[in-house]
N, C-alpha and C positions, 0 to 999 in steps of 0.2 A: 504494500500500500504506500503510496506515497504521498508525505502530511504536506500540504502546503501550510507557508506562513512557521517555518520548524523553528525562528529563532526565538518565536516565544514560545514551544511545545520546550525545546531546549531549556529555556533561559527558569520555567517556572517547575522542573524534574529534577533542577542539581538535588534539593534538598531530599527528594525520594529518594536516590543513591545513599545519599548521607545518613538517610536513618533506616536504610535496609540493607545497607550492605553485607552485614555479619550475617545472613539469612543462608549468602550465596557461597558455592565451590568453585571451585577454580575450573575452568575449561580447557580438556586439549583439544587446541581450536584447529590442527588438521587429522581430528580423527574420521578413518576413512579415505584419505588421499593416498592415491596410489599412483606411483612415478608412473611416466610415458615420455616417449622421445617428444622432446618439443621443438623442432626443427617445425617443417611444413606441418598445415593442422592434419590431423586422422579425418580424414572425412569419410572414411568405407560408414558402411549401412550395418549393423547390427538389428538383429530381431527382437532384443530384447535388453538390458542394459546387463550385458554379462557379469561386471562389476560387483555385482550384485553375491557371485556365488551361488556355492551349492544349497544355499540356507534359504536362499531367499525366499521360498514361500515360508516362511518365519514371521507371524503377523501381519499376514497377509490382510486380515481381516480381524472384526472383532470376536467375531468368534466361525466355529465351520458347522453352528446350528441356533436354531432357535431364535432368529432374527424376524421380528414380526412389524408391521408398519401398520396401524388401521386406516381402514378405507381403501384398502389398495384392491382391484379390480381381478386381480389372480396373483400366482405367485410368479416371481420375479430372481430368474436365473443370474446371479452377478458371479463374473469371473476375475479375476486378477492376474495379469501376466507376470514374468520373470521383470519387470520393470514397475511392476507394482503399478500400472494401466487398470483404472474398471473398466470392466465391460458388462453392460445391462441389459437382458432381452427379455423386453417389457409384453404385457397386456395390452398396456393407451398409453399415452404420450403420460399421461397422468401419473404413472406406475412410475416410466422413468423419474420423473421427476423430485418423485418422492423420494427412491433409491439415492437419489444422487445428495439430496439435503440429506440422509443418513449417513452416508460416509465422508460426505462433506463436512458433519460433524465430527463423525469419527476420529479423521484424520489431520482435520483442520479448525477444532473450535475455536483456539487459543485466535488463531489469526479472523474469525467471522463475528468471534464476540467485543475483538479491537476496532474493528472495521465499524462496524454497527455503533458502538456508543461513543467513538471518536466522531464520527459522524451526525451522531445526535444530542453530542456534548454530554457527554452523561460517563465518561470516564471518573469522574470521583464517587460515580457507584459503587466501583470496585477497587478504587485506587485510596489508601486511604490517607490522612493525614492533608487532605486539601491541595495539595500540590496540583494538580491538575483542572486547580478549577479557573485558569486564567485561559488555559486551553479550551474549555467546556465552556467557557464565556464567547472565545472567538469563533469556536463553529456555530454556538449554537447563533449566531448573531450576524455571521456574513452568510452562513447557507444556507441562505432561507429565499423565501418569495420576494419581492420588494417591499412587500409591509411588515415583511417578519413574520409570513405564515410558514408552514414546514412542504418543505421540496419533495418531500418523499409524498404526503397527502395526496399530493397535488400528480403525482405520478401512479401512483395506486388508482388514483378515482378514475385517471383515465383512459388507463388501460384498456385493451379490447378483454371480453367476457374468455378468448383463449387464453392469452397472457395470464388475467388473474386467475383462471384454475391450474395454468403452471405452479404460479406463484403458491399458489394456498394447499397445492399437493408436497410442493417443497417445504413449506411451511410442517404440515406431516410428519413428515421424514425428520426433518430436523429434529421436533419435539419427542418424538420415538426414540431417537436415540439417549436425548436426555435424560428421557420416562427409566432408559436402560443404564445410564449412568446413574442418577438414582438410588435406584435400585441393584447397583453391581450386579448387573447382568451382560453376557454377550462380551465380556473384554472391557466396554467402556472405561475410558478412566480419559483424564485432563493432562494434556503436559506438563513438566517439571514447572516453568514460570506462572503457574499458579500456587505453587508453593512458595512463593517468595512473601517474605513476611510484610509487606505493606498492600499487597490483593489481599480484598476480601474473598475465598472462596465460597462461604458459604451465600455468599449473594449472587454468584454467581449457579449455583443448585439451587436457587428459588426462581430463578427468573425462564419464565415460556423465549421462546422462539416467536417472532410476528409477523405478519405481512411487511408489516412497514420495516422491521430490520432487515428482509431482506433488500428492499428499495436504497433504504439508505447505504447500505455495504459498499454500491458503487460509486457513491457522490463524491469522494474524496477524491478517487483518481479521475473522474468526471473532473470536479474541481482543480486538479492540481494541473489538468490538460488543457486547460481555457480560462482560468482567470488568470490578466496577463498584468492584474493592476499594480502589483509588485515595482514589476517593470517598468511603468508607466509613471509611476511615482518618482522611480530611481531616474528614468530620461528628463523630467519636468526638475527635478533637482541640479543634473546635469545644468542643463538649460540654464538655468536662472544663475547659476555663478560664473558663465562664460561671458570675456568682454565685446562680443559679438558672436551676432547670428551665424556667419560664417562656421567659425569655432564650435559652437553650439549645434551646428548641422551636421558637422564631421565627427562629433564627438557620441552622439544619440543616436542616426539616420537608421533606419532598418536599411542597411547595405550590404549587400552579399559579396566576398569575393569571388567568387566564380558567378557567369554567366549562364551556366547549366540549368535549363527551367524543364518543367513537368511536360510542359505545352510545348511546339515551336514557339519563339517570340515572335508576340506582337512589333510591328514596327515604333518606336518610342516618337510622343509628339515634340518632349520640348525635355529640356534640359531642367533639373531643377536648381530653383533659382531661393539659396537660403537666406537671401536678404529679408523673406519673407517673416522670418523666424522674428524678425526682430520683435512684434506685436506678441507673440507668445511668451516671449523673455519679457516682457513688460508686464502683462498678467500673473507669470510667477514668480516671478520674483518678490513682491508681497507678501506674499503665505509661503516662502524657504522655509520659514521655523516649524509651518506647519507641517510640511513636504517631510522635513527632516525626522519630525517625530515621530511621524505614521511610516518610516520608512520599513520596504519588504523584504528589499532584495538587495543579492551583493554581484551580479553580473545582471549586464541585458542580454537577452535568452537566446541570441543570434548563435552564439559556443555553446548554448549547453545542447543542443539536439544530437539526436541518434536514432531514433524509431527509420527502418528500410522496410517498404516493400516492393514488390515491382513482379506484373505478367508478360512471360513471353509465347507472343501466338507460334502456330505451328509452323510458321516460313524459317521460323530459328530453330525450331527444335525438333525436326524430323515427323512434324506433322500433328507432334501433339504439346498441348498449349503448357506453360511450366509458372507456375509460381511460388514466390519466396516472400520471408514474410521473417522480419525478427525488433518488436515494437521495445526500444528500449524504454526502460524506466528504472527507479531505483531498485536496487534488488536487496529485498531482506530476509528475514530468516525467519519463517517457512517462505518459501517462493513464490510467487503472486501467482502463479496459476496450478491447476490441476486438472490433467489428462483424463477424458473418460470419453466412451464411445456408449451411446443411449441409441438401442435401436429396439422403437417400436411397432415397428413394420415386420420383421423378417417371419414373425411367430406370434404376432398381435395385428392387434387392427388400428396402429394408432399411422400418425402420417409423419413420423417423424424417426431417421436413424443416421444419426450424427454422430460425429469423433471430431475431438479437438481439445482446445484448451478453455476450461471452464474456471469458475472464479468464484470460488467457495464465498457463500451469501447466495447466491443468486441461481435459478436452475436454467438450464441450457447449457454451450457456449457462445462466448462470445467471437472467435475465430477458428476456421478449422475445412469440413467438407462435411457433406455430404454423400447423395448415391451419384449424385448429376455435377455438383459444384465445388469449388473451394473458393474460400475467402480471407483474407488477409487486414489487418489496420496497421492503419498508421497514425501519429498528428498531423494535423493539418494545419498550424501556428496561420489561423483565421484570427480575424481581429474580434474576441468575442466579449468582450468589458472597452467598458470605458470609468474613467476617475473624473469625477465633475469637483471644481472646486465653487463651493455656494457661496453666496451672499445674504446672510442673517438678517431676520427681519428686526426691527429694532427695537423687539422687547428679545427679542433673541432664541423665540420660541419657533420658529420655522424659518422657510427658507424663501426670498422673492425669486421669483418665477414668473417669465413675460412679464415682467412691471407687477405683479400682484403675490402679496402674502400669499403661503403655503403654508399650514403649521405640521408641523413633525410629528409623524407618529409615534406613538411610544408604547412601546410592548413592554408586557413583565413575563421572564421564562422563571422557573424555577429549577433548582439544581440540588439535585439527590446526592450525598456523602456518608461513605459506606462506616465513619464515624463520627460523625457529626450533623446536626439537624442541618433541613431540608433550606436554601438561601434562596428567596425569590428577590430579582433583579428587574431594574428596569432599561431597554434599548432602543436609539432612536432610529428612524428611518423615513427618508426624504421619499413620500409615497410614490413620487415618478421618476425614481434614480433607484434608493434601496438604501440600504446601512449606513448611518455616519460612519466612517473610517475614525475621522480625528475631528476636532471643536475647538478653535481658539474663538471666544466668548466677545474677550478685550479685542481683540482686532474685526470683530464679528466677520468670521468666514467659518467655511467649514469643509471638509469634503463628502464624497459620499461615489458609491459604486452602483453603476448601471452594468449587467452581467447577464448574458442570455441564459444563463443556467436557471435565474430568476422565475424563465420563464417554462424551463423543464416539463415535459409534461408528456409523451406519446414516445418516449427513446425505447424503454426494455421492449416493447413491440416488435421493435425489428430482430431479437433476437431467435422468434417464431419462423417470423417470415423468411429470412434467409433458411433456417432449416427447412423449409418446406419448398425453397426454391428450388425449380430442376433447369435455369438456364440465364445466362448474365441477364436479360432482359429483366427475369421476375426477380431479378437479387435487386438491380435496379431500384424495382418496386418496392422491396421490400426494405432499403433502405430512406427512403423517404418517410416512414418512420421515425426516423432521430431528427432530433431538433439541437442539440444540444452538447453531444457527446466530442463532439471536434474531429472528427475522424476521418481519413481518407479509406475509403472502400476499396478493394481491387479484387478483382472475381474472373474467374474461369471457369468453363463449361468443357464436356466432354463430347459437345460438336465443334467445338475448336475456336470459340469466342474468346474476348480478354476484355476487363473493363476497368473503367476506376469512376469514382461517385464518391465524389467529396461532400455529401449532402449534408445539410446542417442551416437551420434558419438562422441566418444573418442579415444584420441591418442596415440599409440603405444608411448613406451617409451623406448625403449632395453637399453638404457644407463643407468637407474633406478636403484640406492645403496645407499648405504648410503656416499657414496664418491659423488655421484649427486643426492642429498634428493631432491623429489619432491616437498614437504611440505617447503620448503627454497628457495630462490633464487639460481638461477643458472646460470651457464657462459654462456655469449653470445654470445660465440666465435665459433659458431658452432658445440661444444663437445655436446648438448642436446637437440639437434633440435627432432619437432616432427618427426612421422615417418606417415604413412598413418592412418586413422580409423580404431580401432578391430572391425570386421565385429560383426555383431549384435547374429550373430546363437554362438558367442566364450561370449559372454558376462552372465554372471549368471544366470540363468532364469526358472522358474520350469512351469509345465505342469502337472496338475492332479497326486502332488508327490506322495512316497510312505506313506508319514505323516500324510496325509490328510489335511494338513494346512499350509496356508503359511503368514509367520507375518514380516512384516517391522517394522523400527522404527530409520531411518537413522544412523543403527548398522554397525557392520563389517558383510559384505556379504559371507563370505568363511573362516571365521579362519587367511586371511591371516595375519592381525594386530595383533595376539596373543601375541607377541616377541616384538611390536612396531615395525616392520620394515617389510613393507609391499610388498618389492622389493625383498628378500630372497627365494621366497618359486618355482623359476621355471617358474610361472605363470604371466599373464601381471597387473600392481600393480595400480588397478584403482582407487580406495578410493584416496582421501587425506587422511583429517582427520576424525574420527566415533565419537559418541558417546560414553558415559561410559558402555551403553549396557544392563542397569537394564530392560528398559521399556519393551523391546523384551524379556527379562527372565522372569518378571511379567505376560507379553500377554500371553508366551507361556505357564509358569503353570497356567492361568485361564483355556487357553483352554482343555488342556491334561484333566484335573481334573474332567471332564465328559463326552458322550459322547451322551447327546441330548441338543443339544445346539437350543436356539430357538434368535428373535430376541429383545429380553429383557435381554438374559443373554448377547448377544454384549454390551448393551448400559452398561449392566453392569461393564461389562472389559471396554466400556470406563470410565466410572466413579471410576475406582480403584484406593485410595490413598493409600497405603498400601507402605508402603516406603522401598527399597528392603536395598537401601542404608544404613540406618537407621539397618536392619537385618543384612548387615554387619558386620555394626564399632563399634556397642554398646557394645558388650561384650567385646572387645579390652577397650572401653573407660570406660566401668564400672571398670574393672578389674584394672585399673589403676589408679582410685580413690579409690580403697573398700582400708580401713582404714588409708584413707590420714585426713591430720589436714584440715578440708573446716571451711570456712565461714559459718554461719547461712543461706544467703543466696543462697549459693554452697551448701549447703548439701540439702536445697529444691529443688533446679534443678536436686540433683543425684538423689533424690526422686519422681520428676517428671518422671523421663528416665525411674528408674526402674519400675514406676507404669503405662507405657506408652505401647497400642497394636499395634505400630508401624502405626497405621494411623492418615491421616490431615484433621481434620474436621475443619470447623471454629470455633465450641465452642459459636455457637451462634443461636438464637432460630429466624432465618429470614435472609434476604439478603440484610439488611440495616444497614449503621454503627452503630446505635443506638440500633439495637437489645438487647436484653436482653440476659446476660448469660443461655447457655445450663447446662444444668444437669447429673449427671451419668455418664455413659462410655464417651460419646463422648466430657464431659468438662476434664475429664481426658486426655481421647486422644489428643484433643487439647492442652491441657497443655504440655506433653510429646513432641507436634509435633514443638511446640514453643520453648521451651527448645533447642532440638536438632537445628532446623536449626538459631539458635541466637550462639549456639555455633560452628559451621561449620568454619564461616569465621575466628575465632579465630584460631581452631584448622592449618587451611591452613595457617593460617601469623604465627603460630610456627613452626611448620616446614620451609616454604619456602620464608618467606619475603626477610630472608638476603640474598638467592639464585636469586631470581628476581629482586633484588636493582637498579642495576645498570643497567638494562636493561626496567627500570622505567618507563614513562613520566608523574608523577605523583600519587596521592593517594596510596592505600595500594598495592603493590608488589606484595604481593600474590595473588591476584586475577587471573596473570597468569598460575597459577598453573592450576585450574578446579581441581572439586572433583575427577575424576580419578585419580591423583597422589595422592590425600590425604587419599583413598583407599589404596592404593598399600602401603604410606608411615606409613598407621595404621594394616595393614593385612597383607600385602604380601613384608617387605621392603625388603627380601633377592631378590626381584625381580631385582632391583634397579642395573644396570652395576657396579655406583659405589657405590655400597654397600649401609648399614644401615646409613647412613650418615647426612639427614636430618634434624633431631632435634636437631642438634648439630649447633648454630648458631655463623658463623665462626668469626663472631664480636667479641666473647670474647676469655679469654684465657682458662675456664673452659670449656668441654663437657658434653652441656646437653643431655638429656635423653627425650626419650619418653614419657616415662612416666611424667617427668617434666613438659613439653610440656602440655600434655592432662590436669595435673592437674592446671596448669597456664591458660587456655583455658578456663577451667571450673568456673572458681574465676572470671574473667574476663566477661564470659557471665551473672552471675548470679547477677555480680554489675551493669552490663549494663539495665538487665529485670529491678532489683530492681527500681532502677534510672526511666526507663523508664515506666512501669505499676506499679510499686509499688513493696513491700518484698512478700503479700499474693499472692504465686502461683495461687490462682483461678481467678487472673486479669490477667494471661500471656495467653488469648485465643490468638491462632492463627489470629481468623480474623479480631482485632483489626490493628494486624501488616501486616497482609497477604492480600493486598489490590489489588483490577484490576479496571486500570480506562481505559477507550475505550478511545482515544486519539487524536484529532483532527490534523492531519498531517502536515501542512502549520503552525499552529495557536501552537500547543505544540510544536513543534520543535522551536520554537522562543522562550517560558517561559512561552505564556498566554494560560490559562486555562479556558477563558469564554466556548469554545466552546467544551471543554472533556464530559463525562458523566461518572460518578464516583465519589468516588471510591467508590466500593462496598467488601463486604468479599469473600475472595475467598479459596476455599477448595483447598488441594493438594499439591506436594513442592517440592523439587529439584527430578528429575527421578522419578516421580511417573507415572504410565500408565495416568493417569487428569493429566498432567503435568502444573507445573505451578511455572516455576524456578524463583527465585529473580534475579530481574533485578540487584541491586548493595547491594548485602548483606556484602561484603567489607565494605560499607560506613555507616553499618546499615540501609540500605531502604531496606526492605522486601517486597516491592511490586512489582509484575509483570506485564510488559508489553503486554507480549506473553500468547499464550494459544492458546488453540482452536478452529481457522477461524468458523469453521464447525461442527458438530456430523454430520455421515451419517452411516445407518445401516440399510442394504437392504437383502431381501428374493428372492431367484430365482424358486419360486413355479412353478408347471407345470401349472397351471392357468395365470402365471404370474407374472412379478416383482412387488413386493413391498417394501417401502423402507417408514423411519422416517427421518426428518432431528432437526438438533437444528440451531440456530444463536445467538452471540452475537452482537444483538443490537435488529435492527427492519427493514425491506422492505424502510420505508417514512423518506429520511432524513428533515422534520421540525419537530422542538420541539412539535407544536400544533399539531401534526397526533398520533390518538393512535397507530401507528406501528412504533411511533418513537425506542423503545425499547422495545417493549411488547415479541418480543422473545426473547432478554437479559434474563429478569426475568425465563425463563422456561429452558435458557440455565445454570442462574446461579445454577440451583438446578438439573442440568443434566437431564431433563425431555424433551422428544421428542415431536414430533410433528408429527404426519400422514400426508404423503403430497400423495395429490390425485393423481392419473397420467388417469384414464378410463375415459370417455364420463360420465357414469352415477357417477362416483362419483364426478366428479367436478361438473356435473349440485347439486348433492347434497350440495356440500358444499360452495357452490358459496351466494354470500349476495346481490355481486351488478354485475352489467351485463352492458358494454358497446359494443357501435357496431362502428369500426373501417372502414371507409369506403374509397376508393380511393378519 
């Protein structure tokens, strides 16, 4: 799950740590990692996650009898493979559904019961000691409707009559199993971090399973995928302490460096012209103190992406259509998804028999196949919030709007504490925007958040309809459906179609310039009100192109961000902020580059470290040391670079810290890949630290920059409104030089390695520093690490297609968070779908179950997994066999 808004989920858990710590044991945090050559990734296909051993049907299930569900329609075959995969052959769609909320508990409460009440603010139910209730204030307070009613209601009510008998048969399931925990029955029991001495468990055994927790489960990653106000706060900051527009353009712009779009490009009308800005930097600048104190975020979100997917028709791949799919997000411990195949067709009468990755809360999945289709997501970084800064009326009780008082709603929530009485609060909200963010009273302004999630309502829908879909056309249909979810679609059929349907209601903006940056705060005074939804058939969207292929990678969709100004071009300006745009240029020359594409050479293009970045900026940076005075140590790092094949291996012979150095190419390459991204962050705080200073709240400045300007400021500075200007830091009285820069950069990295692995470059392996540790969500967001599983090495590095960007390489931490939820890489043969998937973790969250991480292992080395979806190949691959009965 990933919390958005984490510096207060953070900032308000130190004290949970502090007085639960003596509860917890120590972790060995790589148990279960098993070396493998780490040169090129393993991509061969495995049946099953062999990893696993001779044990594996070892808790398989909660038990191998006596599992009963009421209401269920007949009884209910669930199998489990050597990969700990369910497989369920249902009655009705009904049956399934309810199987799946029973083991979805089983295997996954810890992570369905966090989801749910971080989502509906209600973690100091079980949290105790109050610490969570500054969190339980902020969900429950920005995810809501615009008046503060509840999102999930609002999705519940609307559902079609199928949907909610998914929903409420899931519901079922789920309460069955708890009936079974309980009553210790069937295996049930809770993972270790409910034993930690600050949860209440036993409020957790009182409490039912509902409709509405499963709604809310998915609001948070919902939310963390489309509210971009963070950002928006942080650009309007930006903004306001720049001594020109110029500056202020260059320093904020949703700017992509590469040119690679979704679409061919449209032709560009006009240049953008940042003088514009100036009227923006006038409005915020006023409310900076307010900007500052409501601030969200610590990059604009152009560097942080990674979600790939992309279809290729059958003129590449020997006639049958191939699609890949691997939606990064942050990856914690239990894994954000769970493998199951629900068919209730083959031996029931229901209409639904699907495989893929499901998301424990919720029943269905949300990406996967079908008997006719597969489908894939991605983000679609659409512009879907806006930050309005208001104007107080002047008793200071609402807000003016069009020339006329508006008064402030005010809600009272109330907050349940699992030791201390129940705290009802009062929140305001601007009824035609939504939640005050912040309130300065004495300067009377205010802000507040307009956020299409607000108006949520018809999304879990389409998780039916795609299953029922047998051809791109009716996935189409069926994704029209979402409103809200921010997702790019892309679909294959097994007549040889390929699609994408980035469907999602978005709001006209005819006001949209750089005089009302979307990407900024903007007046509340009525000047930038939404307008209605761009109907779905006006939004970007291909249909068996003339390309043959179509690749996402939450890039620029049309060219229109070419210029940075995405509001220029004529057209309606839907992106916020994109990506730097390598990953989609990487995809796209994997693909071009031949033209029988099978489903190995996907998994291949997912597994590409090949650093485009990197192909870039190096000749700029070499050329800029060749015959400078270096250090001993700087001259081994220029020597790494130039002896470097531009890919990130880890330089280790296994997927354990302790591994042993690699050999030959790939300890080169790792040397090289280490080098470069150790000097990254340096190069960006030469150019831009003193440019970001003041618009600070802490640590290195530069980090707001993102590599796309550090691109532009090494390659392309004539791009720059105001000029070649960068390297010159305005702190002194001397102008420095680029070249300066680069070679200061260099001296700096090289003292740092030294220092850090030592002077002999063949200690600077990547995967010493390049670390992924899966992250227990409640439990790491406070400090403690009992319950992580990590770290291990990890291949790949800033925009590589294996994306796997450092989370604070500012700070020198080189480790990543994010990465890969999923691999999925599916064939739409006329026999039929087939499809591999990967997971970083395992199906069983307890430590004692071999499928604690047994797919980690095969995820770390990029190595798929055959997931069965036929009658005869599950009875094949099946170990243990339970029978599900009313």
């Amino acid at each position: 799950m990933l919390i958005p808004w984490c510096s207060t989920w953070r900032r308000v858990l130190v004290s949970f740590v502090a007085a639960g710590f003596c509860a917890c044991d120590d972790d060995e945090s790589n148990d279960g990692a098993t070396d493998a050559a780490r040169g090129e990734a393993d991509t061969s296909v495995d049946s099953a996650a062999s990893d696993a051993g001779p044990d594996a049907a070892v808790d398989m299930a909660p038990s191998v009898e006596g599992v009963h569900i009421p209401g269920l329609d007949g009884p209910v075959t669930v199998r489990f493979d050597e990969a700990g995969i369910l497989h369920a052959t249902c009655q009705t769609d009904a049956d399934c559904a309810a199987v799946e909320g029973y083991y979805h508990a089983a295997h996954r409460f810890l992570q369905m019961d966090i989801r749910r009440r971080f989502a509906q603010g209600r973690l100091s139910e079980i949290v105790m000691g109050g610490v969570t209730l500054d969190t339980d204030r902020e969900q429950r307070h920005l995810v809501a409707t615009r008046d503060g009613g509840r999102i999930e209601e609002r999705i519940l009510a609307t559902s079609t009559p199928e949907s909610r008998a998914l929903i409420d048969a899931y519901v079922r399931g789920v309460n069955a199993w708890l009936d079974d925990l309980r009553a210790g029955r069937n295996g049930a029991r809770l993972s270790e971090e409910y034993d930690f001495q600050l949860i209440a468990k036993d409020v957790v055994l009182q409490t039912e399973w509902t409709a509405l927790d499963t709604v809310a489960c998915v609001l948070p990653l919902a939310a963390s995928l489309t509210d971009d106000s963070g950002a928006e706060i942080l650009a309007g900051r930006i903004a306001a302490t720049q001594p020109s527009p110029e500056r202020a353009f260059d320093l904020t712009a949703p700017w992509p460096a590469s040119t690679s779009t979704i679409l061919p490009q449209m032709k560009r009308l006009s240049r953008a012209d940042a003088s514009a800005l100036a009227r923006a930097q006038d409005r915020l600048r006023p409310v900076a103190a307010l900007l500052d104190r409501v601030a969200r975020g610590g990059r604009l979100p152009g560097s942080r992406g990674g979600s790939n997917n992309w279809v290729v028709g059958p003129d590449f791949a020997n006639g049958v259509p191939l699609l890949a799919n691997d939606p990064h997000l942050a990856l914690p411990n239990p894994t954000l998804f769970y493998t199951v195949n629900l068919d209730a067709k083959s031996q029931g009468t229901g209409r639904i028999h699907i495989a893929g990755q499901s998301f424990p809360g919720l029943p269905g999945i949300l990406f996967g196949q079908n008997e006719d289709i597969a489908w894939g997501v991605t983000t679609t970084y659409f512009d879907m919030s806006d930050v309005y800064v208001e104007t107080l009326t002047p008793d200071g009780e609402g807000v003016m709007f069009n020339g006329q008082p508006v008064p402030f709603v005010s809600r009272e929530f109330t907050f349940g504490q699992a030791d201390g009485p129940a705290l009802t609060e009062s929140f305001l909200y601007v009824p035609h925007h939504g939640p005050v963010l912040g309130i300065d009273r004495a300067a009377g302004t205010a802000l507040s958040l307009r956020w299409t999630m607000q108006d949520m309502d018809t999304d879990l829908d389409f998780i039916r309809g795609l299953a029922e879909a047998s051809t791109v056309e009716e996935a189409r249909d069926a994704v029209r459906y979402v409103t809200s979810a921010g997702q790019n679609f892309v679909v294959i059929d097994r007549g040889g179609h390929i699609g994408w349907f980035p469907y999602n209601r978005l709001p006209k903006r005819p006001w949209a310039s750089l005089d009302l940056a979307p990407w900024m705060p903007l007046p509340g005074d009525g000047s930038a009100e939404w307008g209605a939804p761009i109907p779905y058939e006006d939004l970007p969207q291909a249909f068996d192109p003339p390309q043959g292929y179509i690749a996402t990678a939450n890039n620029d969709m049309t060219g229109a961000h070419a210029d940075g100004d995405p509001t220029n071009d004529g057209v309606e300006a839907i992106q916020g902020f994109v990506t730097i745009g390598y990953r989609h240029e990487r995809i796209v020359e994997r693909i071009v580059e031949r033209d029988d594409h099978d489903m190995a050479s996907m998994t291949s293009i997912q597994a590409d470290v090949h650093s485009l970045l990197a192909e870039r900026t190096l000749p700029v940076i070499l050329a800029a040391v060749d015959g400078a005075a270096l250090s001993p140590e700087a001259g081994a790092l220029v020597d790494a670079l130039r002896a470097w094949d531009l890919s990130c291996p880890t330089g280790l012979d296994g997927i354990a810290m302790d591994a042993p150095p690699a050999s030959g190419t790939e300890a080169a390459a790792s040397i090289g890949c280490t080098a470069f991204h150790v000097l990254l962050p340096r190069l960006r705080r030469a150019a831009f630290a003193d440019d970001y200073a003041e618009a600070a709240t802490g640590g290195d400045p530069s980090r707001y920059a993102g590599n796309e300007r550090l691109v532009r400021a090494l390659v392309m500075p004539d791009t720059f409104t105001a000029g070649d200007v960068y390297w010159d830091d305005i702190n002194t009285p001397a102008v420095e030089t680029r070249e300066e820069g680069i070679q200061a950069a260099v001296q700096s990295a090289a003292a740092w390695l030294a220092g850090e692995l030592g002077a002999d470059p063949d200690g600077w392996r990547w995967g010493r520093l390049h670390t992924q540790t899966l992250r227990a969500d409640l439990f790491d967001a406070a400090g403690l690490a009992t319950y992580n599983n990590g770290p291990f090495p990890r291949r790949g590095g800033w925009h590589t297609v294996d994306v796997s960007n450092a989370t604070n390489d500012s700070e020198d931490d080189y480790g990543t968070r994010g990465g890969p939820s999923t691999r999925l890489v599916c064939a739409g043969e006329a026999s039929g779908v087939r499809c591999t998937v990967e997971l970083p973790g395992g199906q069983r969250h307890f430590r004692d179950s071999p499928h604690y991480d047994d797919l980690l292992q095969r995820w770390l080395r990029n190595q798929p997994t055959a997931l069965p979806f036929s009658t005869e190949e599950v009875a094949a691959a099946a170990v243990e066999e339970v029978t599900v009965r009313p």
